[in-house]
ROMILUM-391353 format. One record per residue (C-alpha): x, y, z; residue number from 0. Coordinates in Angstrom, 2 decimals, m for minus. Layout:
REM residues N
rec east:X&north:Y&up:Z&i:NUM
...
END
This chain:
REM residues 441
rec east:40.79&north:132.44&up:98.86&i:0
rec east:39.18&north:130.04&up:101.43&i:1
rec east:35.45&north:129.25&up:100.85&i:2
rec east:34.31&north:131.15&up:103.74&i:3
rec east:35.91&north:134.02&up:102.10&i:4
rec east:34.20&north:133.79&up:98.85&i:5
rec east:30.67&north:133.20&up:100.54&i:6
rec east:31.30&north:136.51&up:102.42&i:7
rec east:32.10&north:138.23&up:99.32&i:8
rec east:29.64&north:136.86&up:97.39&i:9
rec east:26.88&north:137.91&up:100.03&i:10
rec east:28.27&north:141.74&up:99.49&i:11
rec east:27.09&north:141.40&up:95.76&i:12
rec east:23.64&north:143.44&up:96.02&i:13
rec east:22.15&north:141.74&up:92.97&i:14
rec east:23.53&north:137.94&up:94.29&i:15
rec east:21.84&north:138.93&up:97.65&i:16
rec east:18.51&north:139.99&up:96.60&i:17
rec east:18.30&north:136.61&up:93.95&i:18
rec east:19.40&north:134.50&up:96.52&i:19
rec east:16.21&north:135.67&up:98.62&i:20
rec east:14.14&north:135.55&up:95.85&i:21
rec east:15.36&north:131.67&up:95.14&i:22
rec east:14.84&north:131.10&up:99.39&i:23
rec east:11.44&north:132.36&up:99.41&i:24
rec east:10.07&north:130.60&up:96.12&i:25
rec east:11.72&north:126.89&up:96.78&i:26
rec east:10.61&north:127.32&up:100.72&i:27
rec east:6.93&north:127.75&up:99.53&i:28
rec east:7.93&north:125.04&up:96.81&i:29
rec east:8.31&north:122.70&up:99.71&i:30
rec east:5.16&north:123.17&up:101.46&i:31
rec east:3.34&north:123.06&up:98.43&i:32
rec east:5.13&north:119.83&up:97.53&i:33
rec east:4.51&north:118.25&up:100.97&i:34
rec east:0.43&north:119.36&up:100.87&i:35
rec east:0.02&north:117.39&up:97.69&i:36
rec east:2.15&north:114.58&up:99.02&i:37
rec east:0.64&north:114.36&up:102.22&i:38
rec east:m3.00&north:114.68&up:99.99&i:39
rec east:m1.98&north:112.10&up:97.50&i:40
rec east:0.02&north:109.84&up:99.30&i:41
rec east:m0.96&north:109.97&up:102.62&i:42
rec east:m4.75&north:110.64&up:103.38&i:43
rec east:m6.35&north:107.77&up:104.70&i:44
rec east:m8.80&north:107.52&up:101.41&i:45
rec east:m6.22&north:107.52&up:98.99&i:46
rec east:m4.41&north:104.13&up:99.43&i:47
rec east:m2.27&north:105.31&up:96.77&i:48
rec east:m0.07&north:102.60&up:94.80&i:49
rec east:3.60&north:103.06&up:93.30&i:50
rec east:1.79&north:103.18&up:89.83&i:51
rec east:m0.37&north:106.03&up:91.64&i:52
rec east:2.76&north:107.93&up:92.38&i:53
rec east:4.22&north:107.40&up:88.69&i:54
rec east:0.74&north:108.44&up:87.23&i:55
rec east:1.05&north:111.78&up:89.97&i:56
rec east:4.37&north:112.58&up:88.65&i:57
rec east:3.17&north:112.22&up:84.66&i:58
rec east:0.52&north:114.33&up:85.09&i:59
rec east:2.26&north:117.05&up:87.21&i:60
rec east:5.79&north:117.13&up:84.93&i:61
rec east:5.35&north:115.48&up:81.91&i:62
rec east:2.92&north:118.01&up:80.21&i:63
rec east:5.77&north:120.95&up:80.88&i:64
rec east:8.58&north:118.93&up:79.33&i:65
rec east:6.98&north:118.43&up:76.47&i:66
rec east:6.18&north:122.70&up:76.45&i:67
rec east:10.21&north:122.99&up:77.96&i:68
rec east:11.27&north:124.50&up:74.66&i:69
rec east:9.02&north:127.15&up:74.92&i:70
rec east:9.71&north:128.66&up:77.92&i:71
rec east:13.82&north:128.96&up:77.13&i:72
rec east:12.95&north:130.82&up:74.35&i:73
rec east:10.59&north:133.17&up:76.19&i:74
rec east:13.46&north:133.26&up:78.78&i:75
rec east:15.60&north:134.98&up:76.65&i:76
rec east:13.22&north:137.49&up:75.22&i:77
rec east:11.49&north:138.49&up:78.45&i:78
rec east:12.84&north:140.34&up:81.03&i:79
rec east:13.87&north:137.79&up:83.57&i:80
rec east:13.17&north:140.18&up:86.76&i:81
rec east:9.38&north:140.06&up:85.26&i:82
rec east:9.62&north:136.42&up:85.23&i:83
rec east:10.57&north:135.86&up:88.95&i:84
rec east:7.58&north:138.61&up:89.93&i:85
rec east:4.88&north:137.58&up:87.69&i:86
rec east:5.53&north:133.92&up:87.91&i:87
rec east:5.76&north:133.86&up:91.74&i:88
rec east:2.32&north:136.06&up:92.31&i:89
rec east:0.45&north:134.03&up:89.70&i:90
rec east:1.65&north:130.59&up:91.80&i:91
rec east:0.52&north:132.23&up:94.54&i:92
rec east:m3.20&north:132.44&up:93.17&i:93
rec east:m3.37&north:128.96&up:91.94&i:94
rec east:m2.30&north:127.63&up:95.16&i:95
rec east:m5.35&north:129.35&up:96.53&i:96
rec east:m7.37&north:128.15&up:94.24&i:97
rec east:m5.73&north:124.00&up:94.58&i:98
rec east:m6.34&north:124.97&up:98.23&i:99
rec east:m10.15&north:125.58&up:97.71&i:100
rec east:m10.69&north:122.52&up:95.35&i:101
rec east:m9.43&north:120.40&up:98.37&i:102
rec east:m11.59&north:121.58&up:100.62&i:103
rec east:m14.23&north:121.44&up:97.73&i:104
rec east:m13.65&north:117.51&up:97.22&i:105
rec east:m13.63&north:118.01&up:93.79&i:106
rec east:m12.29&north:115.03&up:91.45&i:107
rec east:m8.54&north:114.58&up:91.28&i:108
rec east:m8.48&north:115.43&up:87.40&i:109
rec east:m9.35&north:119.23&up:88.60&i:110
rec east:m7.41&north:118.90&up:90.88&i:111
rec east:m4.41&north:117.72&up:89.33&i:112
rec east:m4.77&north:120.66&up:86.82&i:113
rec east:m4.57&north:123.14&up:89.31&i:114
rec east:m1.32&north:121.91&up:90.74&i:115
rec east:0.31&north:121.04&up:87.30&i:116
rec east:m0.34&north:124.92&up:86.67&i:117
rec east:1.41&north:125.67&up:89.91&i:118
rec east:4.14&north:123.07&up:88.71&i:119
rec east:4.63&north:124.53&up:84.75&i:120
rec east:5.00&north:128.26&up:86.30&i:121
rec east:7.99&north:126.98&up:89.21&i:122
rec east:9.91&north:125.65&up:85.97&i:123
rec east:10.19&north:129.02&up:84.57&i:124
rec east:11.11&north:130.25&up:88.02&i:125
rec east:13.62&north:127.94&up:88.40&i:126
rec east:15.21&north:127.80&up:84.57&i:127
rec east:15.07&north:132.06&up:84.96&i:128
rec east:16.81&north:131.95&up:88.82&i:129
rec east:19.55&north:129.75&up:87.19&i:130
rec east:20.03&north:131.79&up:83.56&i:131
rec east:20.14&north:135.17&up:85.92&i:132
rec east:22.74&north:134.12&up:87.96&i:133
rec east:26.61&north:134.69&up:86.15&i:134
rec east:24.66&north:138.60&up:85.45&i:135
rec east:24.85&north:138.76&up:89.23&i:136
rec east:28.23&north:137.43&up:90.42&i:137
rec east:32.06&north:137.76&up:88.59&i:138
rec east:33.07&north:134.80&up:86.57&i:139
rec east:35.78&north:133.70&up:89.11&i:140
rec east:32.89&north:133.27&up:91.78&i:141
rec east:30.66&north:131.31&up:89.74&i:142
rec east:31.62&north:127.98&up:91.19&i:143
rec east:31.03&north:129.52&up:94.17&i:144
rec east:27.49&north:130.97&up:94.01&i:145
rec east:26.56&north:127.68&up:92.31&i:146
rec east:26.87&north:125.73&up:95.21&i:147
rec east:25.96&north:128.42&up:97.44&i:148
rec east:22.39&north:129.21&up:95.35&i:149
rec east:21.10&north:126.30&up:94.31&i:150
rec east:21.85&north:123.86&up:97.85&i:151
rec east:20.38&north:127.11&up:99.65&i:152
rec east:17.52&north:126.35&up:97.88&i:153
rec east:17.34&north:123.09&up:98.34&i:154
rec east:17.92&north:123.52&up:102.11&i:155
rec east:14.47&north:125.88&up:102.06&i:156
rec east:12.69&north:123.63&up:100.37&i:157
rec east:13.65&north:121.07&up:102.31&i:158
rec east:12.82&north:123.68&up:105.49&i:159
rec east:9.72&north:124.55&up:104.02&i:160
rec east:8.87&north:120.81&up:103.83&i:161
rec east:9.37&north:120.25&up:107.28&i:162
rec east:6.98&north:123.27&up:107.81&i:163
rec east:4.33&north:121.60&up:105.24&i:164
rec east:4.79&north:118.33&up:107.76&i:165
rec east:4.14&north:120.73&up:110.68&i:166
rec east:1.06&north:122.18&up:109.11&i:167
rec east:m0.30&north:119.32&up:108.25&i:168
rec east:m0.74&north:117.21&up:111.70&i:169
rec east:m2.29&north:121.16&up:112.69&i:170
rec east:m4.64&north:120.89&up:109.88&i:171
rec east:m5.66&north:116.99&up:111.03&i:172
rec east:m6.28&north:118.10&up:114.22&i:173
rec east:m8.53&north:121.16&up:113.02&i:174
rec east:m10.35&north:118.91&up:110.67&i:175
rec east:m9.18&north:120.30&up:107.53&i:176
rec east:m7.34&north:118.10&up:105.92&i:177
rec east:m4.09&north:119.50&up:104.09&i:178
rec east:m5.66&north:122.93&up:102.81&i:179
rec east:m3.95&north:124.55&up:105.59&i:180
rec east:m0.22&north:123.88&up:103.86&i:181
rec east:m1.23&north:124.90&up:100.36&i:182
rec east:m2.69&north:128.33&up:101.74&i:183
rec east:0.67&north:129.20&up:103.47&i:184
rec east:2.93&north:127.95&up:100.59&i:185
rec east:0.13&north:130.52&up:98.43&i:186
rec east:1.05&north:133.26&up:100.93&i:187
rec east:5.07&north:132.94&up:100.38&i:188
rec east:4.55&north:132.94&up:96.77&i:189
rec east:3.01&north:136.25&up:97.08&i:190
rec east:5.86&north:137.51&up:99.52&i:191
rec east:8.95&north:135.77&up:96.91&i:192
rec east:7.31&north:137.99&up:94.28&i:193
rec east:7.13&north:141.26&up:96.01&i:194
rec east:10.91&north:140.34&up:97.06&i:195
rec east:11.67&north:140.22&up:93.04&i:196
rec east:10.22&north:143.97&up:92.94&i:197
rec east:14.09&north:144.63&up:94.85&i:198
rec east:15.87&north:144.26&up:91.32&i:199
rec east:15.97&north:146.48&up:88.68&i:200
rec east:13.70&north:145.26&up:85.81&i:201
rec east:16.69&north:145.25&up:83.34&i:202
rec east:19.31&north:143.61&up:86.22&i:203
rec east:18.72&north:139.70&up:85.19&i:204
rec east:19.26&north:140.18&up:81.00&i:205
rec east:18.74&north:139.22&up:78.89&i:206
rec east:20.27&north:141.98&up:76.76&i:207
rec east:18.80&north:144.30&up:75.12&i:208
rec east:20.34&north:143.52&up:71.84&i:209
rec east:20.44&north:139.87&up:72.23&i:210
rec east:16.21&north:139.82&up:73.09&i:211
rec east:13.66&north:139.20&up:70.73&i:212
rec east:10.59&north:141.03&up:72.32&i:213
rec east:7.35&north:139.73&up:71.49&i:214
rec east:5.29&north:137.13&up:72.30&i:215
rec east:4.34&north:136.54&up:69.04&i:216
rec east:7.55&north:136.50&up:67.53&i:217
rec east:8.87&north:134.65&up:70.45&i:218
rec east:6.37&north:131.63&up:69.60&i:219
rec east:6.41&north:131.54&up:65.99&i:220
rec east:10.57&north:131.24&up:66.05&i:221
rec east:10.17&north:128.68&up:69.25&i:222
rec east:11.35&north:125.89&up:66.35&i:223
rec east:13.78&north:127.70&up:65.51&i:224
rec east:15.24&north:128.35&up:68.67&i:225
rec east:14.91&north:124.82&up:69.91&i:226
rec east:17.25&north:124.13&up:67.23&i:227
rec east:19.39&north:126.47&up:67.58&i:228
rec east:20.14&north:125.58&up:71.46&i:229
rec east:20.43&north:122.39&up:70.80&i:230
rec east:23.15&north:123.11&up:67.75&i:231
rec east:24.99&north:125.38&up:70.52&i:232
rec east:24.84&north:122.69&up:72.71&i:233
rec east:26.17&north:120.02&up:70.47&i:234
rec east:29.26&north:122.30&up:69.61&i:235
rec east:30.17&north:121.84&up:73.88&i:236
rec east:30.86&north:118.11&up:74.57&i:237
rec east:31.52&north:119.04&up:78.34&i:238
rec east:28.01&north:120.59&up:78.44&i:239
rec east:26.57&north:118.29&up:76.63&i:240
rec east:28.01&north:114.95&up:78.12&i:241
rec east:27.44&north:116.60&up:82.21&i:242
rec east:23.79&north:117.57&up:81.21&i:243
rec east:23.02&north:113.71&up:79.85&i:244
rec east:25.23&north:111.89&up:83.07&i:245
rec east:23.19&north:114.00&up:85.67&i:246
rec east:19.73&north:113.32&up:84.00&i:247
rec east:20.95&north:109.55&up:85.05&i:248
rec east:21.51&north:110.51&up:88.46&i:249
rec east:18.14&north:112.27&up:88.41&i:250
rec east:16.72&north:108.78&up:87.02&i:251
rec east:18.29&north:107.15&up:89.95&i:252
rec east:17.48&north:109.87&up:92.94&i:253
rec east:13.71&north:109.87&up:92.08&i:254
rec east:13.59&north:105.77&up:91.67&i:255
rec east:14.85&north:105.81&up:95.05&i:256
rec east:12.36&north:108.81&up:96.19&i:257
rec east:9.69&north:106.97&up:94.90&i:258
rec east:10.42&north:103.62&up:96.93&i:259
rec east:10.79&north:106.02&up:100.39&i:260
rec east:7.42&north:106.94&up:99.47&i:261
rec east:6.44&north:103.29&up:99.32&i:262
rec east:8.31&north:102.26&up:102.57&i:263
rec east:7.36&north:105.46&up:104.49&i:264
rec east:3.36&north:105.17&up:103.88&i:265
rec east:3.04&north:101.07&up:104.50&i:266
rec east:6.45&north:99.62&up:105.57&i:267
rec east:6.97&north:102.64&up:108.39&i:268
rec east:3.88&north:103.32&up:109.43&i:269
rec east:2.37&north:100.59&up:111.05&i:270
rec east:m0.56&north:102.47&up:110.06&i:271
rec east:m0.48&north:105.07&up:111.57&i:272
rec east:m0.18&north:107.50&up:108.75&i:273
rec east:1.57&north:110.65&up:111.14&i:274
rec east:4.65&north:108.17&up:111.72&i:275
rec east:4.88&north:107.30&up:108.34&i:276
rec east:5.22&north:110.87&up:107.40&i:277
rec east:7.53&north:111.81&up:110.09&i:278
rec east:9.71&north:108.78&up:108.95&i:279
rec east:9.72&north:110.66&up:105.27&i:280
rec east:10.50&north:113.87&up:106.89&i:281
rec east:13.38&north:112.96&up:108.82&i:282
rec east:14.64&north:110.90&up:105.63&i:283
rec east:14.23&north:114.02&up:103.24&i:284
rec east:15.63&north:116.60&up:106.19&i:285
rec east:18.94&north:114.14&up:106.35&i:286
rec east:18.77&north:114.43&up:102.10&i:287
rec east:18.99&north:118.18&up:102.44&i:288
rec east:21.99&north:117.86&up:105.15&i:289
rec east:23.59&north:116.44&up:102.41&i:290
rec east:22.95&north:119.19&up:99.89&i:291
rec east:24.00&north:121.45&up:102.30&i:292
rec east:27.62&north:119.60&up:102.70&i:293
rec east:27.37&north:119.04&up:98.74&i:294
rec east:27.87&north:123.06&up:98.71&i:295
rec east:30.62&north:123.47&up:101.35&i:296
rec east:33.02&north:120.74&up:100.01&i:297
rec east:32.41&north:120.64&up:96.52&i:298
rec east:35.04&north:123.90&up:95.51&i:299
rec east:37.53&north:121.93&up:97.48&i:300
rec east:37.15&north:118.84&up:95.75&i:301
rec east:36.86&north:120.28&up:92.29&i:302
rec east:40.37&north:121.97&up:93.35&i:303
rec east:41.74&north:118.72&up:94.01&i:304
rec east:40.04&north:116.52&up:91.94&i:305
rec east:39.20&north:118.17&up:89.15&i:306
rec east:35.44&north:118.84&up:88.00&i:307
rec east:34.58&north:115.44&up:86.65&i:308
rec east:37.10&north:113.49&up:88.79&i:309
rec east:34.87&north:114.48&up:91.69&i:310
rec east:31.80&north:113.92&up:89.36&i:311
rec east:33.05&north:110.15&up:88.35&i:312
rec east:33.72&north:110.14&up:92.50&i:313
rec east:30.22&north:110.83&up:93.48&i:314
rec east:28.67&north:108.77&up:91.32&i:315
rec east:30.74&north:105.61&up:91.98&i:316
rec east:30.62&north:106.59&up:95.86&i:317
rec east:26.45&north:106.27&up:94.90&i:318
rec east:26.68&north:102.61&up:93.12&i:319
rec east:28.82&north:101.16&up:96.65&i:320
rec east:26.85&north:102.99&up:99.08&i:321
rec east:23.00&north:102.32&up:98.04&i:322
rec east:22.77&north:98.31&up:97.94&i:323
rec east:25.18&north:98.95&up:100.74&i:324
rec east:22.92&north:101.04&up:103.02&i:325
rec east:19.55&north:100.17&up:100.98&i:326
rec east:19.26&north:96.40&up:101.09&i:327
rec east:18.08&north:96.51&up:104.49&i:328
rec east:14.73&north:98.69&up:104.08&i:329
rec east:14.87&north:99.72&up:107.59&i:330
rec east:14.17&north:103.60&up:108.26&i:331
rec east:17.97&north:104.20&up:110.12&i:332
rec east:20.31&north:102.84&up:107.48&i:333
rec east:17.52&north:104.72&up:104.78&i:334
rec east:18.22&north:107.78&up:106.57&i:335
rec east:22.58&north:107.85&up:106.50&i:336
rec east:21.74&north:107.15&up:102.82&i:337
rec east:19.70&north:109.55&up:101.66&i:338
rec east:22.15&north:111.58&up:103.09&i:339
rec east:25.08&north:110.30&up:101.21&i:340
rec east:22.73&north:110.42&up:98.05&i:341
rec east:21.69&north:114.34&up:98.48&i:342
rec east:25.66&north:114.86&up:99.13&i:343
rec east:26.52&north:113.47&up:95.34&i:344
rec east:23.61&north:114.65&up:93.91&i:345
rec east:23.82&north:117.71&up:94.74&i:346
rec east:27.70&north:117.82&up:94.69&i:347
rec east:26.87&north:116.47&up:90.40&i:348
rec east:24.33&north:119.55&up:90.12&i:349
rec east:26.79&north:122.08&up:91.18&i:350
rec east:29.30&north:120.49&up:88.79&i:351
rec east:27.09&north:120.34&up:85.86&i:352
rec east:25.77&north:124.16&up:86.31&i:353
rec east:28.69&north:125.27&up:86.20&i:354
rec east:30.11&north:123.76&up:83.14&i:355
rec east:26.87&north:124.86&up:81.36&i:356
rec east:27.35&north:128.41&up:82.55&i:357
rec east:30.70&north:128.38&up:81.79&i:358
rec east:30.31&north:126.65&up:78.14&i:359
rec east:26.75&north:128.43&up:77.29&i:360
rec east:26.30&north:131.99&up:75.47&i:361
rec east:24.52&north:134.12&up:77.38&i:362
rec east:21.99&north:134.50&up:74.09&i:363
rec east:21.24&north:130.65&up:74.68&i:364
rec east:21.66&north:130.07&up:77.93&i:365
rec east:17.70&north:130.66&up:79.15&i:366
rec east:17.12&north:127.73&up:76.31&i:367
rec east:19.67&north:125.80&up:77.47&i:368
rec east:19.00&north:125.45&up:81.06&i:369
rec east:15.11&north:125.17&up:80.38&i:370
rec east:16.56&north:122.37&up:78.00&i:371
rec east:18.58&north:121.17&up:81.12&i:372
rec east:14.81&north:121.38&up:83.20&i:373
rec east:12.99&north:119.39&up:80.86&i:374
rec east:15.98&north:116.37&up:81.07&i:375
rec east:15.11&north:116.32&up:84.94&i:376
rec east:11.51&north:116.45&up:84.24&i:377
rec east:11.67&north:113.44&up:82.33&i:378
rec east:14.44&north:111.65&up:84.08&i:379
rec east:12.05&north:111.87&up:86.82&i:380
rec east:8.80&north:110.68&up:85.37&i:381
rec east:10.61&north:107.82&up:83.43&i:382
rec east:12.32&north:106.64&up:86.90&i:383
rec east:8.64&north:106.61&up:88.69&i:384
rec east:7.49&north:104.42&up:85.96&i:385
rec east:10.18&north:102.10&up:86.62&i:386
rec east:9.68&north:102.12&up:90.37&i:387
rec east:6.10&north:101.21&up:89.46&i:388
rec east:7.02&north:98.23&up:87.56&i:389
rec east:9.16&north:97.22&up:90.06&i:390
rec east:7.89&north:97.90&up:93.50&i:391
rec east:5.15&north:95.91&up:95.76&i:392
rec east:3.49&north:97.88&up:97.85&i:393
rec east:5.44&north:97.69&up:101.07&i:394
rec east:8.42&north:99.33&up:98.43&i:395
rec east:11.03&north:96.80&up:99.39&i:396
rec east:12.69&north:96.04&up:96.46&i:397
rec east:16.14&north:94.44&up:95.68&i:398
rec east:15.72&north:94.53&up:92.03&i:399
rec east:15.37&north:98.59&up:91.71&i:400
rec east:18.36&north:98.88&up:94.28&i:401
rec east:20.31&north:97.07&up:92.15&i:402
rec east:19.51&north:98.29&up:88.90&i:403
rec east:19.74&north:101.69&up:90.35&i:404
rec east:23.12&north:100.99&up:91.65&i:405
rec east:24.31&north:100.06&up:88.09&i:406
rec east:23.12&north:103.12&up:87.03&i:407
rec east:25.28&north:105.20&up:88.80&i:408
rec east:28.08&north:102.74&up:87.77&i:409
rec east:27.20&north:103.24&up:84.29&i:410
rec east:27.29&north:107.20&up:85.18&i:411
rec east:30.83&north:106.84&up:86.96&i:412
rec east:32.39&north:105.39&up:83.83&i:413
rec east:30.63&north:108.26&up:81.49&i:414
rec east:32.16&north:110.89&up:83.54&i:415
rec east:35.57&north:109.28&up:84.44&i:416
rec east:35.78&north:108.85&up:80.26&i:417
rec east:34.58&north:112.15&up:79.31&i:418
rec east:37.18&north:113.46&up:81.68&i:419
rec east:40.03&north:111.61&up:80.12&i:420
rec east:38.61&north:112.74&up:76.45&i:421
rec east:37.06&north:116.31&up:76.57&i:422
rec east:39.04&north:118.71&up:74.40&i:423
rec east:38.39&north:121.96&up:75.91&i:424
rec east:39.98&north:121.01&up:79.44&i:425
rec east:40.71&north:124.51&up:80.28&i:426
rec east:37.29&north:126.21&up:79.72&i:427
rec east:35.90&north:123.80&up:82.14&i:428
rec east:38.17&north:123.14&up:84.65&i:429
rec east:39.47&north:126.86&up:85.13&i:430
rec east:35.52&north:127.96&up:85.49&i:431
rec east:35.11&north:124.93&up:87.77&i:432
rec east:38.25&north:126.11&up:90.05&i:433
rec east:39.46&north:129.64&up:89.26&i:434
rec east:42.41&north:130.54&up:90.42&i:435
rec east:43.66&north:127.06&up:91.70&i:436
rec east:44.89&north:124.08&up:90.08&i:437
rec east:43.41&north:121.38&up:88.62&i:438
rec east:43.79&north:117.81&up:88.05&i:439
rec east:42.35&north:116.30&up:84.61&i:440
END
């Protein structure tokens, strides 16, 4: 069955269709959120942030929610999921009123910052649920499928969303109030995403009833104990376990080189004028998405030819050649092809990696697992911000990160390529990565 084919198919399942518009909804307002505390952080005029300013943004916002990652798997698979997705959305939607009112309040940034990281800890349980939901919503054959069709749709609205953030905030400059105006909208399509939950059955996402420890109580008091016991079912699935650790690298590497964008976009770009730096960062993260979006049409025939991790150990060698290739130059049109090449293996990893989890994964862990899996990205993340800070000068041009970046991804290539020749349970992963096709090892 040709992709096209399995898209339309997939669209005809009700409870795919109504997820996927919860997932559009959320990750569009995700990107204008994202892109009013950018554009507050990075590029007001009194801010003069610093790479270490960045790194110190990022702690704040994602380290305090990896550390709590444990916790919400384990809620995950005692609460209804369908709850999560409407609860979680309408609560984002009041904090981001409220992070909208302490800008306009010019409050400190330590308030400030704890308003957002709220906004941030509740999109991680939206995210980890969206992900666990998804095999109770499609067949097994389509899996591969709806993971590249889910996730890089996502992307693409976040990335669309973005774009509107950009768009609301030269309105708000011109109006004299600053970038409130993009944190009040992204509020508003919180509030819509969770009324759009209210079209699934509270029961429809799992987990199942006999499977679900109800209870908050219970559900924090055995959080230990269910830590554990993920990461025990984890250990017992090499293939999960070896993808999840390999794309946590390419994490490390994609938010390095987000980071130095940053960098180049606010001082190197701008010549300052900070409105062209922005649109420079715009176009840059608009050709990333492009590349998600190809990442999801091209990835089921690769996987078909290739083999999951043969087009995994692909991508990330592709990565090492192409970004001291493209990146050496620091100039905004060679930046731009790459970050296009770079969204097209990262997300063309993801889609691998999700799939293998699903496909390894009990449903009765999965919600741990993948929060597991959210906390790795979390951290990758942060730790790769710290290194850009100890790396980058302030105009962001950088050989040294480029190249250690690049031999990250090497490093990554080599991982995969041996995992592929090694992994024992060849035919749970491959036939879940390409059902009914063949595969190569």
């Amino acid at each position: 069955m040709s992709v096209v084919a399995d898209l339309r198919t997939l669209l005809r399942f009700d409870g795919f269709r109504r997820l996927l518009t919860v997932r559009l909804l959320s990750q569009f307002a995700d990107g204008v959120f994202q892109v009013g505390l950018a554009a507050y952080v990075v590029f007001s005029p009194e801010q003069q942030a610093t790479s270490a300013d960045i790194a110190a943004a990022m702690a704040v916002l994602l380290l305090p929610y990896s550390l709590l990652g444990p916790f919400a798997g384990v809620l995950l698979d005692r609460w209804r999921r369908r709850q999560v997705l409407l609860h979680g959305n309408l609560l984002r939607g009041a904090l981001a009123a409220i992070t909208c009112a302490l800008v306009l309040a010019g409050v400190p940034d330590w308030l400030f910052y704890l308003s957002a990281l709220s906004v941030t800890a509740i999109n991680r349980f939206i995210l980890a649920g969206l992900s666990a939901a998804l095999p109770l919503v499609v067949d097994e054959k389509r899996l591969v499928i709806a993971n590249s069709l889910s996730p890089t749709a996502g992307t693409i609205a976040a990335t669309i969303g973005g774009g509107t953030g950009f768009v609301a905030g030269f309105i708000a400059r011109t109006q004299g109030i600053e970038d409130a105006l993009a944190l009040a909208f992204a509020g508003t399509i919180y509030l819509v995403a969770g009324l759009a939950a209210l079209r699934l059955s509270a029961d429809q996402l799992g987990p199942a009833a006999g499977q679900a420890q109800p209870g908050l109580a219970a559900a924090i008091a055995g959080t230990a104990r269910g830590l554990v016991g993920g990461l025990g079912h984890l250990a017992g699935r090499p293939a999960a376990a070896w993808s999840l650790g390999a794309v946590g690298l390419m994490r490390f590497c994609y938010g390095a080189l987000l980071v130095m964008v940053l960098m180049l976009s606010r001082y190197a770009w701008a010549n300052g004028d900070e409105d062209q730096g922005m649109a420079w960062l715009g176009l840059v993260v608009g050709s990333s998405a492009v590349g998600f979006f190809v990442a999801a049409l091209i990835t089921p025939w690769a996987v078909a030819r290739l083999g999951g991790f043969g087009w995994y150990a692909g991508c990330a060698g592709l990565a090492a050649v192409l970004v001291p290739a493209l990146g050496l130059t620091f100039r905004p049109a060679p930046m731009v092809i790459a970050a296009f090449l770079l969204g097209l293996v990262t997300q063309s990893t993801k889609i691998v990696t999700d799939t293998v989890v699903q496909s390894s994964v009990d449903d009765a862990y999965r919600g741990r697992v993948f929060s597991l899996y959210d906390m790795l990205f979390n951290i990758a993340f942060v730790g790769s911000a710290g290194l850009a800070a100890l790396i980058l000068p302030l105009d962001g041009r950088s050989p040294m990160l480029l190249v250690t970046v690049s031999a990250i991804y090497a490093i990554t290539a080599l991982i995969i390529s041996r995992l592929r020749r090694t992994v024992v349970s060849r035919e749970t992963v491959e036939t879940a990565l390409s059902p009914g096709q063949p595969t190569s090892p």
